[in-house]
C-alpha positions as CSV (number, residue, x, y, z in Angstrom):
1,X,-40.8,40.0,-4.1
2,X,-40.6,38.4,-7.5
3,X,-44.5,38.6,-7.9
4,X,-44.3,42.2,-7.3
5,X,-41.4,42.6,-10.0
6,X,-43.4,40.7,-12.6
7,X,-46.1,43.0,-11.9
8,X,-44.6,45.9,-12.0
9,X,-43.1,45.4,-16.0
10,X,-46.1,43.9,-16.6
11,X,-47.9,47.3,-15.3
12,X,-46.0,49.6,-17.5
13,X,-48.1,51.6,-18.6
14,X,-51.3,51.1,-16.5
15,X,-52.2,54.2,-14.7
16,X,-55.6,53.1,-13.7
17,X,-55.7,50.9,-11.3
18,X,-54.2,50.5,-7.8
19,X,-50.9,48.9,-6.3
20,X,-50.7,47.6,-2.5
21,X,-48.0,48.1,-0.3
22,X,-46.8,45.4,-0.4
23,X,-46.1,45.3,-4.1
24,X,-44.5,49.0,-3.6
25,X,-42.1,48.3,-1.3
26,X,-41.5,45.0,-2.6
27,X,-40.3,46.6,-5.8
28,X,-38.7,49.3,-4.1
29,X,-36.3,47.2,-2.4
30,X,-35.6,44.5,-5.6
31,X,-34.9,48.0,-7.3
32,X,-32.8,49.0,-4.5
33,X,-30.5,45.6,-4.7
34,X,-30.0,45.5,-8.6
35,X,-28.8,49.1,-8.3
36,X,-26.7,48.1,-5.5
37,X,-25.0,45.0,-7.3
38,X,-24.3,47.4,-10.4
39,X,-23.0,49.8,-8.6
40,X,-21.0,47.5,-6.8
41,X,-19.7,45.8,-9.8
42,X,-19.2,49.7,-11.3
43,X,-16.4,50.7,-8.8
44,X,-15.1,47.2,-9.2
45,X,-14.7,48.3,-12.8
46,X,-13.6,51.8,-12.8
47,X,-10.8,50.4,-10.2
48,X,-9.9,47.7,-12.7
49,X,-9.9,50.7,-15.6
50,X,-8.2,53.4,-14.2
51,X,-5.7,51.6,-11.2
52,X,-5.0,55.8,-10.3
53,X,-8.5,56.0,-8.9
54,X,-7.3,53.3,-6.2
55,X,-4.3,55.5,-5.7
56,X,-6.0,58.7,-5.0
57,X,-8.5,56.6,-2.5
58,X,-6.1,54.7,-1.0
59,X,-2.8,57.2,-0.8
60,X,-0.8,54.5,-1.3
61,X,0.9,53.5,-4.8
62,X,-0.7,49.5,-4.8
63,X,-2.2,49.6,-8.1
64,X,-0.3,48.4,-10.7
65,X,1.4,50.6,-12.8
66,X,0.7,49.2,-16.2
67,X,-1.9,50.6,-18.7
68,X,-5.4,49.1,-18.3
69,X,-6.1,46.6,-20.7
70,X,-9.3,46.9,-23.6
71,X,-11.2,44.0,-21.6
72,X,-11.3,46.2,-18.5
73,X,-12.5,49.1,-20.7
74,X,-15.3,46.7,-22.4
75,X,-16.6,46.1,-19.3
76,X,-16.9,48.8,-17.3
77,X,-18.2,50.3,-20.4
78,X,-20.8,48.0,-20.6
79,X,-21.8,48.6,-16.6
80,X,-22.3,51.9,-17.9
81,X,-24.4,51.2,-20.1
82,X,-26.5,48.9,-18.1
83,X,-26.6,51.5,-15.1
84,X,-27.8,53.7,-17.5
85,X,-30.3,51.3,-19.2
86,X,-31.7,50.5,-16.1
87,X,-32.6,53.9,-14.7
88,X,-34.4,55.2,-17.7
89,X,-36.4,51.9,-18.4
90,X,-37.6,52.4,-14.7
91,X,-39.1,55.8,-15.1
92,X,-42.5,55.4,-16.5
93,X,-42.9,51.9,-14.5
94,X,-42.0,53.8,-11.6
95,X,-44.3,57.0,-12.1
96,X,-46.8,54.4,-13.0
97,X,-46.5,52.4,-9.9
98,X,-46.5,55.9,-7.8
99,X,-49.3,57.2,-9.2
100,X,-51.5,53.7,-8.4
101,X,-49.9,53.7,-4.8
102,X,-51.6,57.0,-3.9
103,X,-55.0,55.9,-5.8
104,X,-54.7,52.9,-3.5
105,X,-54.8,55.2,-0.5
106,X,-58.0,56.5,-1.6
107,X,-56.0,59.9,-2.9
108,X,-56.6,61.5,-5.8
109,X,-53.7,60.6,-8.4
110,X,-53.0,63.6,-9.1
111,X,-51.2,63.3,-6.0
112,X,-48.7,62.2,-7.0
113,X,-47.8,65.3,-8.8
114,X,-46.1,66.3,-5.1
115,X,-43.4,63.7,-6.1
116,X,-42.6,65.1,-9.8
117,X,-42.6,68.6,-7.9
118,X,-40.0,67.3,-5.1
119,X,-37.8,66.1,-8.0
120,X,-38.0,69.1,-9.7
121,X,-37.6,71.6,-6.8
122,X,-34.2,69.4,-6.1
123,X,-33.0,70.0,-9.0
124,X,-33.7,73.3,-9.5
125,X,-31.8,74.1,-6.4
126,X,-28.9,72.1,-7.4
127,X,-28.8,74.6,-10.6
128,X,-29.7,78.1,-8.5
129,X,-28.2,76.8,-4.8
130,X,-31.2,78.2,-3.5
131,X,-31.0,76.0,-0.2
132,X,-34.9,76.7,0.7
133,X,-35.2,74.7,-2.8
134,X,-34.0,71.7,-1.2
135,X,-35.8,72.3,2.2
136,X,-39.4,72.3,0.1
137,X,-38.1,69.3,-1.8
138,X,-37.3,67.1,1.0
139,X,-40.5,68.4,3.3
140,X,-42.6,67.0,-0.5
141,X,-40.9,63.5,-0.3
142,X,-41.2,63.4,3.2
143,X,-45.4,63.8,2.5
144,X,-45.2,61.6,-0.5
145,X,-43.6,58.7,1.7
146,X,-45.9,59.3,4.6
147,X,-48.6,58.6,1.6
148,X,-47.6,55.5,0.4
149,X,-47.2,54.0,3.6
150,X,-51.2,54.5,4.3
151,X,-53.1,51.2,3.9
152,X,-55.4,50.6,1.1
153,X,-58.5,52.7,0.8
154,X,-57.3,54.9,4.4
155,X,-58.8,58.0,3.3
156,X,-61.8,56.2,1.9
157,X,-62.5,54.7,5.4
158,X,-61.8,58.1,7.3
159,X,-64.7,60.3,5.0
């Protein structure tokens, strides 16, 4: 999994050539734990910030009723940040990534353009509540994942 995570920062910017699945998944599950364990440590913060929130979970009065303190604040500010940080530094890798995935396949990358129009159609429903929107956006990732989970060079072989 590590090998796959170096390759992928390392592949930043390389459009050209091909990723196994292996090295997809691989990165799509270390990316799925270090969101995980911020997230994680983000509630843990927000709780630690604002004691009401545990209130209004909980329905009980357990938090303490003091004022949160400016080290709280500093850190779930900084989890902020780093949530943030880490989702837009993972956008080109990740299109980048994609797009050698379906070249692996033997698809054309331009493929991959099914993916940027599933993202696109879900949140243009979220904006119109057209709820067809989010029916044509989840049958494009359902193709898309169907894709990357072909073995290397499958529609080579089948021509």
């Amino acid at each position: 999994m590590l090998n796959a995570y170096k390759k992928y920062w390392k592949n930043y910017f390389n459009f050209k050539d091909s990723s196994s699945r292996s090295d997809y998944w691989w990165l799509i599950l270390a990316n799925v734990i270090i969101f995980t364990i911020l997230l994680i440590f983000s509630i843990i913060a927000i709780i630690a910030v604002f004691p009401s929130f545990l209130e209004a979970i909980s329905g009980s009065s357990i938090a303490s009723k003091s004022s949160s303190n400016s080290s709280s604040v500093w850190i779930f500010g900084s989890l902020l940040i780093a949530v943030i940080l880490f989702v837009f530094a993972n956008i080109i890798p990740a299109i980048s990534l994609g797009v050698r995935r379906v070249r692996d396949t033997g698809l054309s990358p331009w493929w991959y353009l099914l993916s940027v129009l599933a993202t696109i159609l879900y949140y243009l429903e979220q904006s119109t509540k057209q709820s067809w929107l989010s029916g044509l956006s989840i049958i494009l990732q359902i193709i898309m994942l169907v894709i990357f989970l072909f073995p290397t060079k499958y529609f080579h072989k089948n021509k």
